[in-house]
C-alpha positions as CSV (number, residue, x, y, z in Angstrom):
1,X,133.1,-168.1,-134.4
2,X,129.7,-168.9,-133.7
3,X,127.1,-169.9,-131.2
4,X,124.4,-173.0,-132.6
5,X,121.0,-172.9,-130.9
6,X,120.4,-176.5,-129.5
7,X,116.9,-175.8,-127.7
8,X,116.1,-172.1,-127.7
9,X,114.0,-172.2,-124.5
10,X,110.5,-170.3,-123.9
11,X,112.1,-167.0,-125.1
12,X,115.3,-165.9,-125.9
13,X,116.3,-162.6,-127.9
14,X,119.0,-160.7,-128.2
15,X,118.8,-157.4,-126.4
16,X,120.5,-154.3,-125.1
17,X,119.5,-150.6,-124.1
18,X,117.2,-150.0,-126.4
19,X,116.6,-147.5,-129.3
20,X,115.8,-144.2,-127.6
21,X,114.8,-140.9,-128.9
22,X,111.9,-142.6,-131.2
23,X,108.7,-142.2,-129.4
24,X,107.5,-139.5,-131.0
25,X,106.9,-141.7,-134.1
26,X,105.8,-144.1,-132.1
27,X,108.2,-146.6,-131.4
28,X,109.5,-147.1,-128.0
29,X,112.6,-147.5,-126.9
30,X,112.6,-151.4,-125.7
31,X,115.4,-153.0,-124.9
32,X,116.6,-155.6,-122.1
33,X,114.1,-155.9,-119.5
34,X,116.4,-155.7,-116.6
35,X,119.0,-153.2,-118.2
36,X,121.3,-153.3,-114.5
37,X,121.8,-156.9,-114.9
38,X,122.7,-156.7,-118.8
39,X,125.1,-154.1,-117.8
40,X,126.9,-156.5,-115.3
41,X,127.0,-159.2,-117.9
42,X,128.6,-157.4,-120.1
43,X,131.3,-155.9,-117.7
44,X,132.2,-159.3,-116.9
45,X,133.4,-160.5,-120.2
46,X,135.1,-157.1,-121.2
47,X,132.2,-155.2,-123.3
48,X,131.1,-151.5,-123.5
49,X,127.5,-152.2,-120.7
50,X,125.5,-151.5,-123.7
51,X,126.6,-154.2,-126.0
52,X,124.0,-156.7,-127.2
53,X,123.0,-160.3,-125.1
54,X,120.9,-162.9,-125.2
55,X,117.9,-162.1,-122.6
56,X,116.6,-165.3,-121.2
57,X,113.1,-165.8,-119.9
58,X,111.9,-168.9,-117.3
59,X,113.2,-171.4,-119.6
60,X,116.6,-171.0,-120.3
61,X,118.4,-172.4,-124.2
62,X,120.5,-174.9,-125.0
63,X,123.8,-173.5,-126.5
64,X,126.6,-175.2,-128.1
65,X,130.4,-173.6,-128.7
66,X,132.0,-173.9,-131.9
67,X,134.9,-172.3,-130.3
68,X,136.1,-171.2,-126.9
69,X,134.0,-168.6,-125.5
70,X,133.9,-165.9,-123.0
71,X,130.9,-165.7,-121.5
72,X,128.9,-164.5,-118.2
73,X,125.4,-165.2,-117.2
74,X,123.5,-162.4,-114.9
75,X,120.5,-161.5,-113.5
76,X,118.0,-164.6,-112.2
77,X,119.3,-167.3,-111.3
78,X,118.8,-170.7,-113.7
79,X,119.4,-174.3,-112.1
80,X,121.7,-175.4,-115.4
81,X,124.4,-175.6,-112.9
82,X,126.2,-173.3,-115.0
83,X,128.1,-170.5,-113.1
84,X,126.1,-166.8,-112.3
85,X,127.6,-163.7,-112.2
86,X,131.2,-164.7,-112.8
87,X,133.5,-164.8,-116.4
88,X,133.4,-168.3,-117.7
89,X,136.2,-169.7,-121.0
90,X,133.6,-171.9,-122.7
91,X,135.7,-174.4,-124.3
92,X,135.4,-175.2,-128.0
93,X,132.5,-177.8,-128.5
94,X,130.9,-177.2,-124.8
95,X,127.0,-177.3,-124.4
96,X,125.5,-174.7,-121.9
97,X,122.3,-175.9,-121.0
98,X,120.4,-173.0,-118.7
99,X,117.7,-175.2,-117.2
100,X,114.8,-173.2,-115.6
101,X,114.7,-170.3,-113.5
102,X,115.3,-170.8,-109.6
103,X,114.8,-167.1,-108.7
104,X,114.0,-164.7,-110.4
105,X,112.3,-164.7,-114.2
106,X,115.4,-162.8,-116.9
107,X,118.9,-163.3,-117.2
108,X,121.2,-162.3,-120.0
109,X,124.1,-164.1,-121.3
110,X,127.2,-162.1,-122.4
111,X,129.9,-162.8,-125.0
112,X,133.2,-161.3,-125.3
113,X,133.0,-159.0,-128.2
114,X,129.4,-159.4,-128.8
115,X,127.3,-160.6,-131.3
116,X,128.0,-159.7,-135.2
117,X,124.4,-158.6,-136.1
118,X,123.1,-155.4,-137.5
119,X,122.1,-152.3,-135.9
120,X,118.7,-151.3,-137.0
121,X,117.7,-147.5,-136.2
122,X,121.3,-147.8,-133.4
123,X,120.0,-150.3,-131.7
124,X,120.5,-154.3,-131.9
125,X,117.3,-155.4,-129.8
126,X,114.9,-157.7,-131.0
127,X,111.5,-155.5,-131.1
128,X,109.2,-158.2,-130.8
129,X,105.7,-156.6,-132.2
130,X,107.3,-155.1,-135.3
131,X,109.6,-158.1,-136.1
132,X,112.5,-156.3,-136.6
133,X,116.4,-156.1,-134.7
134,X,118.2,-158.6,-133.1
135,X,118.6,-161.7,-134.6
136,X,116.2,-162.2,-138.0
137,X,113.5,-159.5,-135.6
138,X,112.2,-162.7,-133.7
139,X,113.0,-165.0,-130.8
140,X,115.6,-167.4,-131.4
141,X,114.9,-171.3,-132.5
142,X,116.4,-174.6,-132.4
143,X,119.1,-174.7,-135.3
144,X,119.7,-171.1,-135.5
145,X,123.4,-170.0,-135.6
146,X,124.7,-166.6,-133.7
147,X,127.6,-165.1,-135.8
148,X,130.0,-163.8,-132.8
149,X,132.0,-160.6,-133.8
150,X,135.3,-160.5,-132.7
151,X,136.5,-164.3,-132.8
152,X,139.8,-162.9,-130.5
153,X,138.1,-161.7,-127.6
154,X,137.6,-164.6,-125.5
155,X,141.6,-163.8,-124.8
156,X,140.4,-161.4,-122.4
157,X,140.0,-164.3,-119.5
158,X,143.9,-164.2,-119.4
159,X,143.7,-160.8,-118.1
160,X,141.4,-161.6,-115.3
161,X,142.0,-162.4,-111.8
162,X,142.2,-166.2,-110.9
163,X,143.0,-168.6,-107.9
164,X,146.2,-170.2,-108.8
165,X,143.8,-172.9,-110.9
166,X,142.8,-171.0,-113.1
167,X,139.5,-170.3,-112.1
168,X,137.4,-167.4,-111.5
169,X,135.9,-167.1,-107.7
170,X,134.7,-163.8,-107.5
171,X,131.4,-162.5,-108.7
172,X,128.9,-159.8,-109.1
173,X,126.5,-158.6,-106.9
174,X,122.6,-159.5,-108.0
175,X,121.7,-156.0,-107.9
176,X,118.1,-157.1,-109.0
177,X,116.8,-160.6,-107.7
178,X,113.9,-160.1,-105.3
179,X,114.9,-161.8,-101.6
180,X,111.0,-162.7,-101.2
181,X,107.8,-162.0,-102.4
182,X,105.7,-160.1,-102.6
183,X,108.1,-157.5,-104.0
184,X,107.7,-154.0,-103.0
185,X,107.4,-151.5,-105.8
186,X,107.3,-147.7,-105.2
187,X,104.7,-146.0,-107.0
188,X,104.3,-142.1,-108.3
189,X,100.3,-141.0,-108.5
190,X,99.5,-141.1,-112.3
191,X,97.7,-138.7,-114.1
192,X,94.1,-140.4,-113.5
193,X,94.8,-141.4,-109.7
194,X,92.5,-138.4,-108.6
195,X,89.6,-139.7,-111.1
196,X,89.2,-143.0,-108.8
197,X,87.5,-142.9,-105.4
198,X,89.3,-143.5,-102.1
199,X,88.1,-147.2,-102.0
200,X,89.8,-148.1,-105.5
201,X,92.7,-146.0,-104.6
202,X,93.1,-148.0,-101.5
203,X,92.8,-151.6,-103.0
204,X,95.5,-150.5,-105.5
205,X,97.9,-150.1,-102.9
206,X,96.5,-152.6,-100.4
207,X,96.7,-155.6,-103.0
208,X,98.9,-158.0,-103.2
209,X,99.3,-158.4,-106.9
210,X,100.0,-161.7,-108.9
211,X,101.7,-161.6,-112.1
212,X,98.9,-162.7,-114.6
213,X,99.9,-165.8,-117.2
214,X,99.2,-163.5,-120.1
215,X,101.8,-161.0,-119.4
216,X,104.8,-160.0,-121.7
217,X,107.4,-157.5,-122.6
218,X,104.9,-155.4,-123.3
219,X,103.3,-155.5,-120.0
220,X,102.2,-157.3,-116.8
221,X,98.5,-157.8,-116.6
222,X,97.9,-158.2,-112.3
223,X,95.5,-160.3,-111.1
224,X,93.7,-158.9,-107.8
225,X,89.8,-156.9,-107.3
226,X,88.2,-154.9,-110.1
227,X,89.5,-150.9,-109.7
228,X,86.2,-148.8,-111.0
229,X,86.5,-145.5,-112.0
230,X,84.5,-142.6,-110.1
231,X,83.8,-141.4,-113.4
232,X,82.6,-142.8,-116.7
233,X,83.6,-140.3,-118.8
234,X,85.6,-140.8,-122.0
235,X,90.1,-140.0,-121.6
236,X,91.9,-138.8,-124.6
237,X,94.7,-140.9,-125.2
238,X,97.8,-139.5,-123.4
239,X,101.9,-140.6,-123.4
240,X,102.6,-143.4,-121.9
241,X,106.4,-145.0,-120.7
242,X,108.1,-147.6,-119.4
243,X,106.2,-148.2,-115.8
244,X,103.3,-146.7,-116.7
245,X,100.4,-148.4,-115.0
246,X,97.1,-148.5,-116.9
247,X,93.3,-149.4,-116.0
248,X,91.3,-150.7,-118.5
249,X,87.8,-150.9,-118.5
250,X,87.6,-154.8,-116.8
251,X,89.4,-152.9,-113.9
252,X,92.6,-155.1,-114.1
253,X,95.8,-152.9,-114.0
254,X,98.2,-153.6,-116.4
255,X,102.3,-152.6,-116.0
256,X,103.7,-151.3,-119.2
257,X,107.2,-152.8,-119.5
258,X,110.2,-152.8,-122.2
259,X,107.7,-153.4,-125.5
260,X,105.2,-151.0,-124.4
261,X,103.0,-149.0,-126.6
262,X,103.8,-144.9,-126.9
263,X,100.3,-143.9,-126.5
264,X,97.2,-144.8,-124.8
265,X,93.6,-144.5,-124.1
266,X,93.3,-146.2,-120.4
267,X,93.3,-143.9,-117.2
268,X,97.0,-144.1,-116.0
269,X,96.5,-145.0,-112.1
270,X,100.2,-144.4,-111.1
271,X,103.8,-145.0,-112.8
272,X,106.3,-146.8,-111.0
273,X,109.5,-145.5,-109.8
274,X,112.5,-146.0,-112.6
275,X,114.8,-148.1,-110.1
276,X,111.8,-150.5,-109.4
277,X,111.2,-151.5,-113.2
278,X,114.0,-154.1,-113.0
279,X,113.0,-155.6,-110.2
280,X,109.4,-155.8,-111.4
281,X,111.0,-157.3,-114.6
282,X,112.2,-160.3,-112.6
283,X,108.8,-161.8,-111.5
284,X,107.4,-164.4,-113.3
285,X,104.1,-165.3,-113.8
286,X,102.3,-166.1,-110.5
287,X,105.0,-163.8,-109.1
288,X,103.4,-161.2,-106.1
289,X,104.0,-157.2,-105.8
290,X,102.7,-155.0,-103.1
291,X,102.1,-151.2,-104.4
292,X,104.0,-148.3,-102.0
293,X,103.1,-144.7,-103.0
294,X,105.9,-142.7,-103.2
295,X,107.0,-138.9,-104.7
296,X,109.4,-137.8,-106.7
297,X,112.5,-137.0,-104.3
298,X,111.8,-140.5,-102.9
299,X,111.4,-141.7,-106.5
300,X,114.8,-140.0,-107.5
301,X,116.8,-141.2,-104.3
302,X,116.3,-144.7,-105.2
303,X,117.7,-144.0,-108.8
304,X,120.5,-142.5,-107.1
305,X,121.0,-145.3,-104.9
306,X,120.9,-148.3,-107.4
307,X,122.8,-146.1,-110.0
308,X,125.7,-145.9,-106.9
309,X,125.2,-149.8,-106.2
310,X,125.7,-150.4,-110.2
311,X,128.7,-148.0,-110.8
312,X,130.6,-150.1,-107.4
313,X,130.0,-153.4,-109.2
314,X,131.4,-152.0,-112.1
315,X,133.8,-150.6,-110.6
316,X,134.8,-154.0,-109.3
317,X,134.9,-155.7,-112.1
318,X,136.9,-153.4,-113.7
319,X,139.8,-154.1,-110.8
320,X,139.4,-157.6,-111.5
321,X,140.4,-156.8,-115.0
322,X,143.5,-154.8,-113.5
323,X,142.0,-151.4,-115.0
């Protein structure tokens, strides 16, 4: 069984939580950009949360099934017409076309027993800036055919829940899709914060921010004034992690997201709450974000509460699986 790439949209790799434990040689830990909503895809067509998808950016692929498919599409929402957030039996020689993103910027499609490619260093992501995971350690391109790994799994849609047609009516909850913009994104003071002076601090939370075109997995470069330093001296280079927010010398912060570097010479300004990165992950560019400083308790109690909101959709799902 296999999946053929008709049009591979503006960029599509496969993805899932990430390689973790490797910083210290430098490599972080990348992974899906919106890890919640790869999670929910994958519940909904019967895999472990952490199994490998396609993540989807703006521009969604063309796929065509050589056989029937389970599959579930999560996180933004793409005007394919194809159904979000629900199981789906892909027949044998369907086309899934994705179309463009209505809301939101990432989704992730999910197939029943994954995808058969390689772990490299217990991880199947696609690390973009060292070529390597995923499929071939790039993005994927017209003609290219995904090997799926267990050819029996789309059986699993028997076991699910249906109206007396046969069909699925019950869906997941978008756990990360922004209602409007800009989006709010708590903040923790980063190691530099003290080292600017109250009018730069203010500015950095007063902004609204807009999503530059240039950003990436490896982070979002926001468009807004100039943030000068109070002092000129020289940083040593420091850790830096997922959410870290950086100020290089043009003065135009930059979000470290998924594919960010381990290390880093710019003054850290603040590093966003853990539960906000997903959301973040969801703008595209030309997207808005307004800064809201926060501490750690706060910054903890929203982990809490979207790790409660994620564990009840999964839980869900689960029922509707009779488990």
């Amino acid at each position: 069984m296999s999946i053929r790439v008709l049009r591979p949209g503006l960029l599509t790799t496969l993805q899932d939580h990430g390689r973790h434990g490797l910083q210290h040689v430098g490599l972080c830990p990348g992974g899906a950009m919106d890890p919640m909503a790869l999670s929910l895809a994958n519940a909904l067509v019967g895999n472990p949360r952490d199994e490998a998808a396609l993540e989807i950016t703006v521009i969604g692929p063309e796929l065509a099934f050589e056989e029937d498919t389970l599959v579930a599409v999560c996180g933004a929402e793409f005007q394919g017409g194809f159904p979000h957030n629900r199981p789906v039996l892909a027949p044998a020689g369907s086309r899934f076309n994705v179309g463009r993103a209505a809301r939101g910027a990432r989704a992730y499609v999910a197939v029943a027993g994954g995808f058969a490619v390689d772990p490299v260093l217990g991880s199947r992501s696609t690390y973009l800036p060292g070529a390597f995971g995923g499929f071939q350690g790039r993005a994927l391109r017209h003609g290219d055919v995904l090997p799926l790994r267990d050819p029996a799994a789309a059986g699993r849609f028997a076991q699910l829940k249906k109206t007396r047609d046969g069909t699925v009516k019950w869906s997941a909850p978008p756990l990360t899709l922004p209602d409007r913009e800009p989006v709010l994104i708590h903040v923790l003071e980063g190691q530099h914060y003290g080292s600017f002076d109250g009018n730069a601090q203010r500015m950095f939370l007063d902004t609204v921010w807009r999503i530059a075109p240039d950003s990436n997995r490896m982070g979002f470069r926001l468009a807004g004034p100039a943030l000068v330093r109070a002092k000129d001296d020289e940083i040593l280079s420091g850790p830096t992690a997922l959410g870290t927010v950086q100020v290089p010398a043009n003065g135009a912060p930059i979000a470290l997201m998924a594919d960010h570097q381990t290390t880093g010479g710019y003054p850290r300004i603040a590093e966003i709450a853990s539960a906000d990165v997903a959301r973040l992950a969801q703008l595209a560019p030309g997207g808005t974000v307004h800064f809201a400083r926060c501490d750690l308790g706060i910054a903890a109690e929203l982990r809490h509460h979207m790790s409660e909101r994620l564990e009840a959709a999964l839980r869900g799902i689960a029922w509707n699986y009779g488990q």
